[in-house]
Backbone bond lengths (Angstrom), bond angles and torsions (degrees), N, CA, C in turn:
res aa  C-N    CA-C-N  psi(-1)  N-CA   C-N-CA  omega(-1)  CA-C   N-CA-C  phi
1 X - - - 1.446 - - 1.521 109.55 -
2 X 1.077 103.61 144.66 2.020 107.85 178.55 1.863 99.61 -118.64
3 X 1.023 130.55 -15.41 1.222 137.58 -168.46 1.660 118.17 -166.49
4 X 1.078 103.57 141.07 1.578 124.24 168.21 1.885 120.12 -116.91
5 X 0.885 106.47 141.06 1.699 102.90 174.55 1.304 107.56 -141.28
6 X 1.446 116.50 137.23 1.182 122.50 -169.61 1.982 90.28 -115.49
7 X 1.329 89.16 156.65 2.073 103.76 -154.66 1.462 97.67 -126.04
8 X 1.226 128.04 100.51 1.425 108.25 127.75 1.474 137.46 -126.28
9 X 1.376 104.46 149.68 1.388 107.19 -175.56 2.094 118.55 -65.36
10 X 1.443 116.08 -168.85 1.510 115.08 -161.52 1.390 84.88 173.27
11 X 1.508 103.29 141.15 1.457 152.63 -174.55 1.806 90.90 -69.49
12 X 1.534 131.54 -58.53 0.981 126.68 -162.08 1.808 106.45 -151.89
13 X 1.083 96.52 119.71 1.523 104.06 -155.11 1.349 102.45 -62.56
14 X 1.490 124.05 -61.74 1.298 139.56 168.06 1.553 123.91 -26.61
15 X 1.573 111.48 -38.67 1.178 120.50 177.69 1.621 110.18 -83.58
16 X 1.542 130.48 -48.56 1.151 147.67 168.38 1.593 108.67 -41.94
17 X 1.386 121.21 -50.88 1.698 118.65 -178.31 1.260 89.50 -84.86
18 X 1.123 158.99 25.54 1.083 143.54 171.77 1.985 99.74 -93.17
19 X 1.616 103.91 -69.43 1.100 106.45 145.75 1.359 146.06 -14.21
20 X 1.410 114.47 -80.38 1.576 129.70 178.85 2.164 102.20 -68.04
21 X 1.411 109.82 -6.58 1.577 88.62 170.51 1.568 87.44 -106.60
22 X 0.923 152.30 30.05 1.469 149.40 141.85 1.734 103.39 -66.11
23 X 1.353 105.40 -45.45 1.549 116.36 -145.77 2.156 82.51 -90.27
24 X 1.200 109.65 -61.02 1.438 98.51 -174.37 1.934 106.48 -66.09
25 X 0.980 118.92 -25.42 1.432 133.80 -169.92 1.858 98.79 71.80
26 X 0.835 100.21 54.70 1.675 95.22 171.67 1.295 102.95 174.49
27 X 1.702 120.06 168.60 1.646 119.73 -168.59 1.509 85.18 -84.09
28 X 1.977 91.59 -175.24 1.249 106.46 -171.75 1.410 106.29 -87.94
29 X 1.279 109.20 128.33 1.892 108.08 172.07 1.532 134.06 -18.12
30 X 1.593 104.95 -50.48 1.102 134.11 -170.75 1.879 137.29 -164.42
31 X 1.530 117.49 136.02 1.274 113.39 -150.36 1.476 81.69 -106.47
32 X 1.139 136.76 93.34 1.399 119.62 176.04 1.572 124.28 -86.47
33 X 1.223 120.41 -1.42 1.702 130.96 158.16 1.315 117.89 -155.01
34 X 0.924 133.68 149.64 1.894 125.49 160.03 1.123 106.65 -22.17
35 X 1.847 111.08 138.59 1.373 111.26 -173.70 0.968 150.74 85.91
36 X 1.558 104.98 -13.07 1.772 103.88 -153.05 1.510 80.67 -166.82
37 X 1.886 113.80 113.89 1.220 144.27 170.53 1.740 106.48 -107.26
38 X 1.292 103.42 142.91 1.645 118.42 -177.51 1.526 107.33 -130.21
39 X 1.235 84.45 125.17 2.101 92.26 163.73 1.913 96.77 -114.15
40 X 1.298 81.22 144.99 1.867 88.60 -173.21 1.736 84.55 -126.23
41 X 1.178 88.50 147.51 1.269 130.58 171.82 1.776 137.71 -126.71
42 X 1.445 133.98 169.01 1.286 103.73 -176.41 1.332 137.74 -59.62
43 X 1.381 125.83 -41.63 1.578 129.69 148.83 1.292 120.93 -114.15
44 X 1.591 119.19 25.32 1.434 104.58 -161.40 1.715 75.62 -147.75
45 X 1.530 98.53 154.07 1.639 106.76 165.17 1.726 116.55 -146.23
46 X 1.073 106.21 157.83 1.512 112.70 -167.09 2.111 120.46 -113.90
47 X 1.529 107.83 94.95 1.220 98.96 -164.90 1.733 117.35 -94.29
48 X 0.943 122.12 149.30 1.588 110.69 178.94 1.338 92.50 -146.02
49 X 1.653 115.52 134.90 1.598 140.14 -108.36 1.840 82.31 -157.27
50 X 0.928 122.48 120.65 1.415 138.39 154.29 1.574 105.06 -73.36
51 X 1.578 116.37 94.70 1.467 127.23 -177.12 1.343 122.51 -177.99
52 X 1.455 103.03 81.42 1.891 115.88 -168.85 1.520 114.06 -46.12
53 X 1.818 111.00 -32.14 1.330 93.17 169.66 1.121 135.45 -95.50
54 X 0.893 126.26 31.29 1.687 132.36 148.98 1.689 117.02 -122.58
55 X 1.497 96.97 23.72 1.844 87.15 177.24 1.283 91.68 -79.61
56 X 1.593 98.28 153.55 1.595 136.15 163.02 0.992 117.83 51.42
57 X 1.308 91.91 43.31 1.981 115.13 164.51 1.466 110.26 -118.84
58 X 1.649 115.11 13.97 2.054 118.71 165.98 0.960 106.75 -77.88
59 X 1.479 96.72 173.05 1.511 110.10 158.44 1.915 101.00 174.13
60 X 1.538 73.93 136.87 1.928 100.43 -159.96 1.334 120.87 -146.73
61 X 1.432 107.69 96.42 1.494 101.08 -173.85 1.754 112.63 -73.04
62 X 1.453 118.02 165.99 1.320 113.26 -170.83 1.832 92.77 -148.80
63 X 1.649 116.38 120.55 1.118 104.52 176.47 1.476 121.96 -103.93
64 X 1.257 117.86 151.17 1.397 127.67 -166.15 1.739 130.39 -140.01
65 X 1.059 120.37 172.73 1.398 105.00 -166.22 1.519 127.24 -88.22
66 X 1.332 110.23 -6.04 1.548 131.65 172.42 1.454 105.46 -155.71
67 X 1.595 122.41 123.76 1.342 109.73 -172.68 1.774 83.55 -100.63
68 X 0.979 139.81 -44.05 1.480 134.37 -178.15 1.646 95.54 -22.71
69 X 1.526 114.61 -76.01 1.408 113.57 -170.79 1.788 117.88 -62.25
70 X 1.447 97.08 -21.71 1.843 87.61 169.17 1.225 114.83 -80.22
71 X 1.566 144.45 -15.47 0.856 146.06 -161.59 2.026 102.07 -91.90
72 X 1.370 83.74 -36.42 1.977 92.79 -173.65 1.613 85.16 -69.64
73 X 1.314 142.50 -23.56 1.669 125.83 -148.29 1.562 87.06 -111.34
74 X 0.969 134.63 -31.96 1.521 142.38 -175.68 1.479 132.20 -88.95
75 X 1.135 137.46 89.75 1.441 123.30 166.77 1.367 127.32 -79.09
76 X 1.486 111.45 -164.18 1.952 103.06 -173.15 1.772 95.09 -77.61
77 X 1.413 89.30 150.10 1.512 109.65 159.21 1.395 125.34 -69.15
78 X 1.488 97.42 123.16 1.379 100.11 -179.61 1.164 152.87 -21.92
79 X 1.437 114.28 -41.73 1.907 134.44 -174.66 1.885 80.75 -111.20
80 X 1.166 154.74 38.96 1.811 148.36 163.65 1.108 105.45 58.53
81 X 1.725 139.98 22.15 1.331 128.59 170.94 1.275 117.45 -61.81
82 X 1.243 133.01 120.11 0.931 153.97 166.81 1.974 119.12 -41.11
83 X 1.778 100.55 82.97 1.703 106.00 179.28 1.632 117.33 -108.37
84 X 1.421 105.57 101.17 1.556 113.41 -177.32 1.572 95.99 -54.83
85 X 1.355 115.04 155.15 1.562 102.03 147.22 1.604 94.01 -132.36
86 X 1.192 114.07 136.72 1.680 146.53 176.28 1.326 112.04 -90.52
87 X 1.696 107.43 130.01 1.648 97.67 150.71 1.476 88.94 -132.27
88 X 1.750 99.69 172.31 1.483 123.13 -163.36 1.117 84.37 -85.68
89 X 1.662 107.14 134.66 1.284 116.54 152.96 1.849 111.26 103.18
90 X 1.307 104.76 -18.15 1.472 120.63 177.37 0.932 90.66 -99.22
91 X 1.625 104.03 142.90 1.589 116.98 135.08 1.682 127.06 -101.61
């Protein structure tokens, strides 16, 4: 394997990247069809899928260097997908 991508779908795409470039702090890398925006990362990538019936049925943890301060910069995701935020060494 060279890559993994974790998928979830959203009620309204426009509203959802609006969101998730809060959470990456930058746009999505790449639009590779209608619908469906990608943030790439070093082995892992992040897709969000224009598809009401399966919104807010994810869930994807993302680890970081202070979750106190990601949590103050972040609210819930739009369609209720489920975003852990992790730090090393916490439980």
């Amino acid at each position: 394997m060279t890559k993994i991508f974790s998928n979830f779908s959203c009620t309204d795409l426009e509203r959802s990247a609006h969101w998730y470039r809060t959470v990456f702090e930058r746009d999505a890398d790449q639009n590779p069809m209608e619908g469906l925006l990608e943030w790439h990362f070093a082995a892992a990538g992040f897709q969000l899928f224009q598809g009401a019936e399966n919104a807010g049925r994810g869930t994807v943890t993302i680890m970081v260097d202070d979750v106190r301060a990601e949590r103050k910069r972040l609210s819930g995701d739009p369609d209720g997908n489920l975003v852990v935020l992790a730090q090393q060494g916490h439980v």
